[in-house]
C-alpha positions as a LaTeX table, in Angstrom:
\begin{tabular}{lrrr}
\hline
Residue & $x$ (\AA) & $y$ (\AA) & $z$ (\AA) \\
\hline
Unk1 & 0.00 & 0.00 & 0.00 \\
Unk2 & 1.43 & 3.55 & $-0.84$ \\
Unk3 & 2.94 & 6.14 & 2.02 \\
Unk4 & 0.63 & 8.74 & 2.91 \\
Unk5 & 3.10 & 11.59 & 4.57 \\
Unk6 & $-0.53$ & 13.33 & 6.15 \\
Unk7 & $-0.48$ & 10.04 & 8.44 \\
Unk8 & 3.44 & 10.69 & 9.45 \\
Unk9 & 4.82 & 10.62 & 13.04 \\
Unk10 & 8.03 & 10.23 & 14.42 \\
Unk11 & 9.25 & 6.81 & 14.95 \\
Unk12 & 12.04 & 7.09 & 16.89 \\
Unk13 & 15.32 & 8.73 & 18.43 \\
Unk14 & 19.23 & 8.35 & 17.59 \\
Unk15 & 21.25 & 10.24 & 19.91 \\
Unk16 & 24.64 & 11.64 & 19.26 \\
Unk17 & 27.27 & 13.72 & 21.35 \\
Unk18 & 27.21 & 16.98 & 19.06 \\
Unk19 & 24.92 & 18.51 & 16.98 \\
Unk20 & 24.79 & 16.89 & 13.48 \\
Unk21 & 24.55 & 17.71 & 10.29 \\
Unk22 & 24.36 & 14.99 & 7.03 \\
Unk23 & 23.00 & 11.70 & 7.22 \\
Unk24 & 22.89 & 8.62 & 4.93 \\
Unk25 & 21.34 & 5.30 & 4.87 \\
Unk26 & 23.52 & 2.24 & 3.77 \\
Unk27 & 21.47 & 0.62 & 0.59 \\
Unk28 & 20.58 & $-2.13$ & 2.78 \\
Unk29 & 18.84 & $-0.41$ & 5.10 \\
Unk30 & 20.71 & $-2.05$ & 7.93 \\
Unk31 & 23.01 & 0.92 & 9.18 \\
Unk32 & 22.12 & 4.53 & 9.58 \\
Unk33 & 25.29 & 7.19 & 9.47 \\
Unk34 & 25.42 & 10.97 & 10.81 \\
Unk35 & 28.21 & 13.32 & 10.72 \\
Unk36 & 28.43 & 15.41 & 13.88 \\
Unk37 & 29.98 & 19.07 & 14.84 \\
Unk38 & 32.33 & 17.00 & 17.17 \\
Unk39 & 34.41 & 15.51 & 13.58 \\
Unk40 & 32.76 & 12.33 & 14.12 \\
Unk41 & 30.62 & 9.88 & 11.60 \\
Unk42 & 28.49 & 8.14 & 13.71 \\
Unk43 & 26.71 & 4.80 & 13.01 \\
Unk44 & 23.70 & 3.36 & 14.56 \\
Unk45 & 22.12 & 0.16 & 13.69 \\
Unk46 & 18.78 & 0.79 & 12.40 \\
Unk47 & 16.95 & $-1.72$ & 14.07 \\
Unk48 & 19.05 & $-0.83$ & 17.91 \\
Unk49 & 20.10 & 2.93 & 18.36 \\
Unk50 & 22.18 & 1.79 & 21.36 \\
Unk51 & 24.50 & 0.72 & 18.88 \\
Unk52 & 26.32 & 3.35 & 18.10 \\
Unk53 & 29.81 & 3.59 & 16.95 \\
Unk54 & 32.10 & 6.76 & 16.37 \\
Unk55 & 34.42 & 7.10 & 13.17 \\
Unk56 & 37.03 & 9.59 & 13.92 \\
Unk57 & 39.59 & 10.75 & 11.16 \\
Unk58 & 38.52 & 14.37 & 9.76 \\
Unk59 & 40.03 & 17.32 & 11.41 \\
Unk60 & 37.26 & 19.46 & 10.69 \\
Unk61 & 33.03 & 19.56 & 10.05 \\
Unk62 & 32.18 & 16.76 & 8.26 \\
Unk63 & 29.58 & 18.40 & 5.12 \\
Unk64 & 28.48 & 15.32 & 3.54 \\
Unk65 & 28.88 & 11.21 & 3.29 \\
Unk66 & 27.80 & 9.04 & 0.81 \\
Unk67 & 27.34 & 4.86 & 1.04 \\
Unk68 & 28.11 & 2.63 & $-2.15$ \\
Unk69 & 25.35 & 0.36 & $-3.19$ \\
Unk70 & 26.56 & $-2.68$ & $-1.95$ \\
Unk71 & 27.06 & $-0.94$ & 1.42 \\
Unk72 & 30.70 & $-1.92$ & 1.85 \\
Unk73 & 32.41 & 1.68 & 1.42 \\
Unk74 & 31.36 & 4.99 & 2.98 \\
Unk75 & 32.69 & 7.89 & 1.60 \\
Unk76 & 33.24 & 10.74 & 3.91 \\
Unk77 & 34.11 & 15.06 & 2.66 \\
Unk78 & 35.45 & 17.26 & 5.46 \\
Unk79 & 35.96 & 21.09 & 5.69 \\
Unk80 & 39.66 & 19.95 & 5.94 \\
Unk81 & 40.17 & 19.61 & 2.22 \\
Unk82 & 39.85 & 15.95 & 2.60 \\
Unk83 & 37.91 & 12.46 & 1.58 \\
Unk84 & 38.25 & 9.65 & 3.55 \\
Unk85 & 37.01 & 6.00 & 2.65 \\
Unk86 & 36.05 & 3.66 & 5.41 \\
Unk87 & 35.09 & 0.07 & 5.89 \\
Unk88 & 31.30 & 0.48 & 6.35 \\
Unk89 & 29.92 & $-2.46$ & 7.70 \\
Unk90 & 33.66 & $-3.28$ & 9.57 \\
Unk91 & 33.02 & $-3.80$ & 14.01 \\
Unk92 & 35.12 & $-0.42$ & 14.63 \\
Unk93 & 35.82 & 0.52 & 11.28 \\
Unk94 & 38.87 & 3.34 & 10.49 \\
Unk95 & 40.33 & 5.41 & 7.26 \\
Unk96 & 41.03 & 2.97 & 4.12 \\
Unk97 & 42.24 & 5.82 & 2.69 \\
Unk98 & 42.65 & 9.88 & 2.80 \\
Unk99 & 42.96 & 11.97 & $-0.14$ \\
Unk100 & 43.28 & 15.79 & $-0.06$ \\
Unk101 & 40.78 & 16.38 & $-3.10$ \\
Unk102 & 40.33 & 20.55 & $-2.82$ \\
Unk103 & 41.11 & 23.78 & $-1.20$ \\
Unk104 & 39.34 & 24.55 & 1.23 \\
Unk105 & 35.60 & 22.88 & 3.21 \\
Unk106 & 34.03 & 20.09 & 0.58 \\
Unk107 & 30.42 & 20.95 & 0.67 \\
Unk108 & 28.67 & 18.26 & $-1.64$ \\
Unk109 & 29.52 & 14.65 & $-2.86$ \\
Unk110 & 27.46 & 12.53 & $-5.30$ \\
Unk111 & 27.98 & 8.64 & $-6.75$ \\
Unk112 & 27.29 & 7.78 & $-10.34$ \\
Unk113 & 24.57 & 5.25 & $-10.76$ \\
Unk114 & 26.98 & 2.11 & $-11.41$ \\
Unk115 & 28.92 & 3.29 & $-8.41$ \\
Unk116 & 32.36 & 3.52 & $-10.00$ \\
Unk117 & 32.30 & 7.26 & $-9.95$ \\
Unk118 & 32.11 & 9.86 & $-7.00$ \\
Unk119 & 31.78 & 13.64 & $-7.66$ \\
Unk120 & 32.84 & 16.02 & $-5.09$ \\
Unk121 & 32.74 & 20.00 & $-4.91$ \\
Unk122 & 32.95 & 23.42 & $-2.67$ \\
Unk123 & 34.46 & 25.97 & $-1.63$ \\
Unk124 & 37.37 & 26.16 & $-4.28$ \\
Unk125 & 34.47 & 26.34 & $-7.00$ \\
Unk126 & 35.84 & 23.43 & $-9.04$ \\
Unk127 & 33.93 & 20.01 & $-9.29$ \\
Unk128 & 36.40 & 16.74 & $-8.96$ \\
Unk129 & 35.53 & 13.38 & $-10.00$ \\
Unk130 & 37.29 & 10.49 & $-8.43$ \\
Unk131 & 37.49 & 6.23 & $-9.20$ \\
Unk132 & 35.17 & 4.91 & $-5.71$ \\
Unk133 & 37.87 & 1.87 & $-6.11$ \\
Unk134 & 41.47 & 3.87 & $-5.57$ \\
Unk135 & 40.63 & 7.03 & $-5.25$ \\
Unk136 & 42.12 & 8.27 & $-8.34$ \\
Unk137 & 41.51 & 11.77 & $-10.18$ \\
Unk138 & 39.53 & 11.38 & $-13.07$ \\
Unk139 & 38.76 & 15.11 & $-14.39$ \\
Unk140 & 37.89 & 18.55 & $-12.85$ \\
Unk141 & 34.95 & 19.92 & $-14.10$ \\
Unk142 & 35.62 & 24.11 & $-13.64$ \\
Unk143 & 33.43 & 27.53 & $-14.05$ \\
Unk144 & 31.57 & 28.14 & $-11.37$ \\
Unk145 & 31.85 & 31.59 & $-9.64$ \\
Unk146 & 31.10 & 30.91 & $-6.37$ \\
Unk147 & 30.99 & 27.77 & $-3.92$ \\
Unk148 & 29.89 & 24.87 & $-4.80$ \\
Unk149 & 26.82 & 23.18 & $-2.80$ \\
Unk150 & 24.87 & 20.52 & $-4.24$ \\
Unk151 & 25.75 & 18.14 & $-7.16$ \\
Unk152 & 23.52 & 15.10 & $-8.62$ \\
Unk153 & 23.74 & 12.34 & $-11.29$ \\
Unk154 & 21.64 & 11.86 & $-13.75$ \\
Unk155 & 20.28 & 8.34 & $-13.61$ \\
Unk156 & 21.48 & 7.54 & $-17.24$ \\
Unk157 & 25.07 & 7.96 & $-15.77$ \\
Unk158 & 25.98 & 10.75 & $-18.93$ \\
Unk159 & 25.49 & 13.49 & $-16.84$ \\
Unk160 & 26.49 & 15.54 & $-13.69$ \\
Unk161 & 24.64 & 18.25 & $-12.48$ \\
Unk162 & 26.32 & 20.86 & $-9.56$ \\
Unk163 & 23.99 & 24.08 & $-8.16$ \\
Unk164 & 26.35 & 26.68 & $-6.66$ \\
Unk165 & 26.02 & 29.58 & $-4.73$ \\
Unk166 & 25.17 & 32.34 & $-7.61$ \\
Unk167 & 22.27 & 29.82 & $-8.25$ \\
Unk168 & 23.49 & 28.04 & $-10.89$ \\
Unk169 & 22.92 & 24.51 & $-12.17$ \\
Unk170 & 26.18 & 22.80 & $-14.71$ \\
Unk171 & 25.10 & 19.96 & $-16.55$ \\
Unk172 & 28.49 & 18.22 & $-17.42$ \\
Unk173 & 29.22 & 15.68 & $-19.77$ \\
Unk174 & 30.67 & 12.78 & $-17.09$ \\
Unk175 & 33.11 & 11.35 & $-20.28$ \\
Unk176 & 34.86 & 14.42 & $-21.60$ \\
Unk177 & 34.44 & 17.46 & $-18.79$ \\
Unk178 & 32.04 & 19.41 & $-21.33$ \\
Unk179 & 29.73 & 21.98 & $-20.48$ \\
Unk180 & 25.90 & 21.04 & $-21.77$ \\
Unk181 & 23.67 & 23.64 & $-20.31$ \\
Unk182 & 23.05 & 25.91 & $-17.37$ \\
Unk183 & 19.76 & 25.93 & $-15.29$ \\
Unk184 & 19.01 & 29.29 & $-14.08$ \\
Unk185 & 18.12 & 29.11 & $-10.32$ \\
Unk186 & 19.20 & 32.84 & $-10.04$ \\
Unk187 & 16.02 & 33.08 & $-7.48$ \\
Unk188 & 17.49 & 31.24 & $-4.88$ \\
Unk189 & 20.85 & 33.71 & $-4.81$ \\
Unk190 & 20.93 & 37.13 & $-3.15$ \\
Unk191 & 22.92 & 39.60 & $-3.02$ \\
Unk192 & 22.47 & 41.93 & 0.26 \\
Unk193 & 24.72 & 45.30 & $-0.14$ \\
Unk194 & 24.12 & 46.79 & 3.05 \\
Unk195 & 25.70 & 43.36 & 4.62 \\
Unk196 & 27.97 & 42.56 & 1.60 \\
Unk197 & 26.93 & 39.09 & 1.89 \\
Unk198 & 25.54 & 36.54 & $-0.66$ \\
Unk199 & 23.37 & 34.25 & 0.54 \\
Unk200 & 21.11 & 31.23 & $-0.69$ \\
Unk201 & 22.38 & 28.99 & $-3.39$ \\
Unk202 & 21.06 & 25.89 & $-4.89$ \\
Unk203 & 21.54 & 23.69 & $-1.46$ \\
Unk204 & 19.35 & 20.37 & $-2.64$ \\
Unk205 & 18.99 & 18.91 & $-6.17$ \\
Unk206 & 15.91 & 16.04 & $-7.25$ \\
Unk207 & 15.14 & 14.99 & $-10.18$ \\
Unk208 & 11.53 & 13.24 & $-10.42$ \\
Unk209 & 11.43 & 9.10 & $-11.14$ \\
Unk210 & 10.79 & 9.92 & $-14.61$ \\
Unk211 & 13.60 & 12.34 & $-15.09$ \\
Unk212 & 10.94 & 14.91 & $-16.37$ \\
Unk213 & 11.38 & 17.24 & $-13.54$ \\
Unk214 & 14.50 & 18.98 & $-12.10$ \\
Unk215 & 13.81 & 20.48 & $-8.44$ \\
Unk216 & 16.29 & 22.75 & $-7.13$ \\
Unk217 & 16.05 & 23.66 & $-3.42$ \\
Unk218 & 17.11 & 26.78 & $-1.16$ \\
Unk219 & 15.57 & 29.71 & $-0.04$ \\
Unk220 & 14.36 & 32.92 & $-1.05$ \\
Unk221 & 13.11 & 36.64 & 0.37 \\
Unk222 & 16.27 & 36.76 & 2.20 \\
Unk223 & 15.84 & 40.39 & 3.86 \\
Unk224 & 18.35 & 39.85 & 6.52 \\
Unk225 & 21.24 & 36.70 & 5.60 \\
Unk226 & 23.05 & 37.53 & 8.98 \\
Unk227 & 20.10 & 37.59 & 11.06 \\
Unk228 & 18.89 & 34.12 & 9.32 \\
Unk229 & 15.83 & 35.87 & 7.87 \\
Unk230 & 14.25 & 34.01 & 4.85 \\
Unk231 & 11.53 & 31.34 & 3.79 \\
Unk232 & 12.45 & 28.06 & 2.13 \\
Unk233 & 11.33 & 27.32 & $-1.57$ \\
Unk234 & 12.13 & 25.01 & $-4.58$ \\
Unk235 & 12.21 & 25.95 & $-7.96$ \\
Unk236 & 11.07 & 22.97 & $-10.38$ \\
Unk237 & 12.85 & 22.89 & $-14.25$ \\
Unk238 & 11.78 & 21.25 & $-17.08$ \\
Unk239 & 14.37 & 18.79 & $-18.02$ \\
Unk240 & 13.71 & 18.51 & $-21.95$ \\
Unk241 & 14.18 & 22.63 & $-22.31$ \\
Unk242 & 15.80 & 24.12 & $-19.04$ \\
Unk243 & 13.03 & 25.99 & $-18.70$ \\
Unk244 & 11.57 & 26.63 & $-15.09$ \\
Unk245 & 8.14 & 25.67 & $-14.84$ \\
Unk246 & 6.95 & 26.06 & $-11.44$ \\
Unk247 & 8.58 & 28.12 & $-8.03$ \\
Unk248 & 7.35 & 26.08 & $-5.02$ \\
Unk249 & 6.63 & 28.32 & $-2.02$ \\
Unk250 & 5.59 & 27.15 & 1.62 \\
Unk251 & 3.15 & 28.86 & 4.30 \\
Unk252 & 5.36 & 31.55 & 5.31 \\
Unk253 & 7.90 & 29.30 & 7.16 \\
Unk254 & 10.10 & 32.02 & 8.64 \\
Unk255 & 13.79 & 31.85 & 8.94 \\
Unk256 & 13.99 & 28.46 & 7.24 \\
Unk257 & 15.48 & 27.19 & 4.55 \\
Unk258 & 15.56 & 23.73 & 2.74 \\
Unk259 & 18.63 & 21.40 & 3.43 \\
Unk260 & 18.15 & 18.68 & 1.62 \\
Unk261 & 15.56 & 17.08 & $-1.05$ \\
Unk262 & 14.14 & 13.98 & $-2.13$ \\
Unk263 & 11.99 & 12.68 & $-4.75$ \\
Unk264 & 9.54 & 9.94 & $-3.85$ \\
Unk265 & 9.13 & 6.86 & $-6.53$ \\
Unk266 & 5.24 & 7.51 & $-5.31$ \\
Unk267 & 6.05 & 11.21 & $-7.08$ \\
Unk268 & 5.99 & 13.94 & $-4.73$ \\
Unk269 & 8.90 & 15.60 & $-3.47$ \\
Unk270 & 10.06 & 15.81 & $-0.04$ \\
Unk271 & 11.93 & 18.37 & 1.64 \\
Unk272 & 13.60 & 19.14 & 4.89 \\
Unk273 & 13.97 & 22.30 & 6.08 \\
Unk274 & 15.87 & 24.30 & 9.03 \\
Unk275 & 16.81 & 27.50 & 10.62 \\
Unk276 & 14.15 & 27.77 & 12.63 \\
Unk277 & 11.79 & 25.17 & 14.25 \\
Unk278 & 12.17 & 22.40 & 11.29 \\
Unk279 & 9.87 & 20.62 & 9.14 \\
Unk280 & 9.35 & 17.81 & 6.38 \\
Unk281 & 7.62 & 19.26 & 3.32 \\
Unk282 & 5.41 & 17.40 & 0.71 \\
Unk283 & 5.04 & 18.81 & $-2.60$ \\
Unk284 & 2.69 & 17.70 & $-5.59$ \\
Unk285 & 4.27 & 18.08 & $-8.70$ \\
Unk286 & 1.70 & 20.70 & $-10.49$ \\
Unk287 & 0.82 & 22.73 & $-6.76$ \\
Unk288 & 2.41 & 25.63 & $-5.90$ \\
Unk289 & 2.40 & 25.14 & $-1.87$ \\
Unk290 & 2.99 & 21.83 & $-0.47$ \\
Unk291 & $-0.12$ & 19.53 & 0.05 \\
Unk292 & 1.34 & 18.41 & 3.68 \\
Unk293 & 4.05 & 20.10 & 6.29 \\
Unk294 & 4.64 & 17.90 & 9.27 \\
Unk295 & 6.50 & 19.90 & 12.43 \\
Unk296 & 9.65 & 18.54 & 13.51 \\
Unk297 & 11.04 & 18.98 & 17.30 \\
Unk298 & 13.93 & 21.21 & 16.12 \\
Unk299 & 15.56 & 22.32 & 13.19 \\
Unk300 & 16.47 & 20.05 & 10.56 \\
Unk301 & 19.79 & 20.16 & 8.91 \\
Unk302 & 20.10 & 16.40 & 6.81 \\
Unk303 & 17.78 & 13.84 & 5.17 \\
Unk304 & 18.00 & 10.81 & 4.07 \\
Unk305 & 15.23 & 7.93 & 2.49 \\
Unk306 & 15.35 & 4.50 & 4.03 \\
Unk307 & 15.54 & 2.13 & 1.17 \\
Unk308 & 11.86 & 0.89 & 2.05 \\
Unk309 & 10.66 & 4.36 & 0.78 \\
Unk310 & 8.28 & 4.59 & 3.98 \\
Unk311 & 10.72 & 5.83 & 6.99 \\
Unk312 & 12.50 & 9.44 & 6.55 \\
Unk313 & 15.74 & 10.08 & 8.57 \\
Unk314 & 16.60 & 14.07 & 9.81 \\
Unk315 & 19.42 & 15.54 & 11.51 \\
Unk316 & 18.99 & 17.95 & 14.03 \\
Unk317 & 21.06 & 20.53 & 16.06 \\
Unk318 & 20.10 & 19.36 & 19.27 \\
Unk319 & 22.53 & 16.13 & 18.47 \\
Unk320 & 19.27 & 13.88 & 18.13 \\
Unk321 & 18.86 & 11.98 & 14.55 \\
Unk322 & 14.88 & 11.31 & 14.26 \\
Unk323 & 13.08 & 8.82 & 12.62 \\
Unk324 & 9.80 & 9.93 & 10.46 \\
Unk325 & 7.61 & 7.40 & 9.23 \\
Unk326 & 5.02 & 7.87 & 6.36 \\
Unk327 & 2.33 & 5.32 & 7.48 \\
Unk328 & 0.59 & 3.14 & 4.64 \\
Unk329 & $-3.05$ & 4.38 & 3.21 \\
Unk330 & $-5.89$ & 1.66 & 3.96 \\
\hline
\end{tabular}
């Protein structure tokens, strides 16, 4: 029976020693990981949270982690310029292997579809792709202007998409490092003089089961960036013509923003959100505001999909990891 997210409630707790930050399921649905403010992945086992191990070996914020599909090799990227590879499923697992891949914090990481392939990007604007089986440098995929924070694979393996801060989206040719197109998502950067900050950027990337549908997620009305004043939205592309189709707005959810985005094979998108109180967000695919918006205890800063489709996973500053499940329709 399909997930209904207007019967959602939360499930259960994972609790950490720092606040955290990303989170990943392993494909098998067996382990749950969480990188933390204290430099630590941490790994629970799904079905006990008291089994919790620490993986220590950044020197900095972890951003982001990624799993391979057979669940064997998790893929860490640090603010310290650094992946590491690790021994997922290993009894007290530590670093396979380090490699310093950029200057400066690496904000996003994504795996091609066969899993041979892992993209990685941030702060020094350049997009690095890597062999998952020795680490090797493949190509650099350069351009951007300003700090990379999301990238995503197409599902056909030919392309790589990265959204940056200027609120732009590359499509790359994955074979030869050429540029295809660029999405404008120019709605979810802004400029504000007065503070001489920019702010926003394309912070989540989806694209819908039928790969009809690119969602790029952020925020927008951004009156005050230092005082974290803005409202979370998602703009939604056409993928044949790079045309945007739809902006998805949200009932005035102040001083949030969304962190991370997922498309549901059922075919609405999901959203997390943070800043302020936190929230999961449902969105049809022709509605302008979401159809459901389920409260979370505090503000959400990862997300990740349990393999089974039906039980969401959200980081949260107060060090907790929850547990959302979508309950089944009778």
């Amino acid at each position: 029976m399909p997930a209904d997210p207007k019967l959602a409630h939360v499930a259960g707790e994972f609790a950490a020693d720092a606040p955290l930050m990303a989170c990943r399921f392993d494909p098998t649905g067996k382990f749950i990981f969480a990188t933390a403010e204290d430099r630590s992945v941490y790994r629970w086992e799904f079905a006990d949270p008291k089994k919790r191990t620490a993986l220590a070996g950044h020197n900095s914020w972890i951003f982001d982690l990624v799993v391979t599909s057979d669940g064997q090799t998790l893929i860490s990227a640090g603010g310290d310029d650094s992946l590491i590879w690790w021994p997922a499923a290993a009894d007290a697992p530590v670093p396979i292997r380090t490699v310093r891949a950029h200057d400066g914090w690496i904000r996003a990481l994504a795996l091609s579809p066969d899993g041979a392939l892992l993209a990685s990007g941030g702060n020094d604007r350049v997009v690095r792709l890597w062999n998952v089986s020795d680490g090797a440098k493949v190509r650099e995929f350069p351009g951007a202007e300003r700090d990379i924070y999301s990238l995503l694979f197409h599902p056909n393996g030919q392309w790589l998409l990265a959204g940056d801060l200027d609120g732009k989206i590359r499509q790359w040719n994955v074979a030869d490092g050429t540029l295809v197109r660029t999405f404008d998502a120019a709605a979810l950067h802004i400029y504000e003089g007065g503070q001489q900050v920019h702010y926003g950027g394309v912070r989540a990337l989806a694209l819908s089961p039928d790969t009809k549908w690119l969602v790029a997620g952020g925020l927008h009305k951004g009156t005050n960036p230092l005082g974290n004043v803005q409202e979370p939205t998602a703009l939604r592309f056409e993928w044949e013509t790079a045309k945007m189709a739809r902006q998805h707005l949200t009932d005035d959810n102040k001083n949030e923003r969304i962190w991370a985005m997922h498309y549901h094979a059922q075919g609405f998108l999901l959203a997390a959100i943070g800043g302020g109180k936190g929230a999961l967000l449902f969105w049809n695919e022709g509605e302008d505001k979401p159809f459901h918006s389920f409260a979370l205890p505090n503000s959400a800063r990862g997300m990740s999909v349990h393999p089974d489709g039906i039980q969401i996973a959200t980081t949260h500053h107060d060090s907790k990891l929850r547990i959302t499940k979508l309950v089944a329709k009778a």
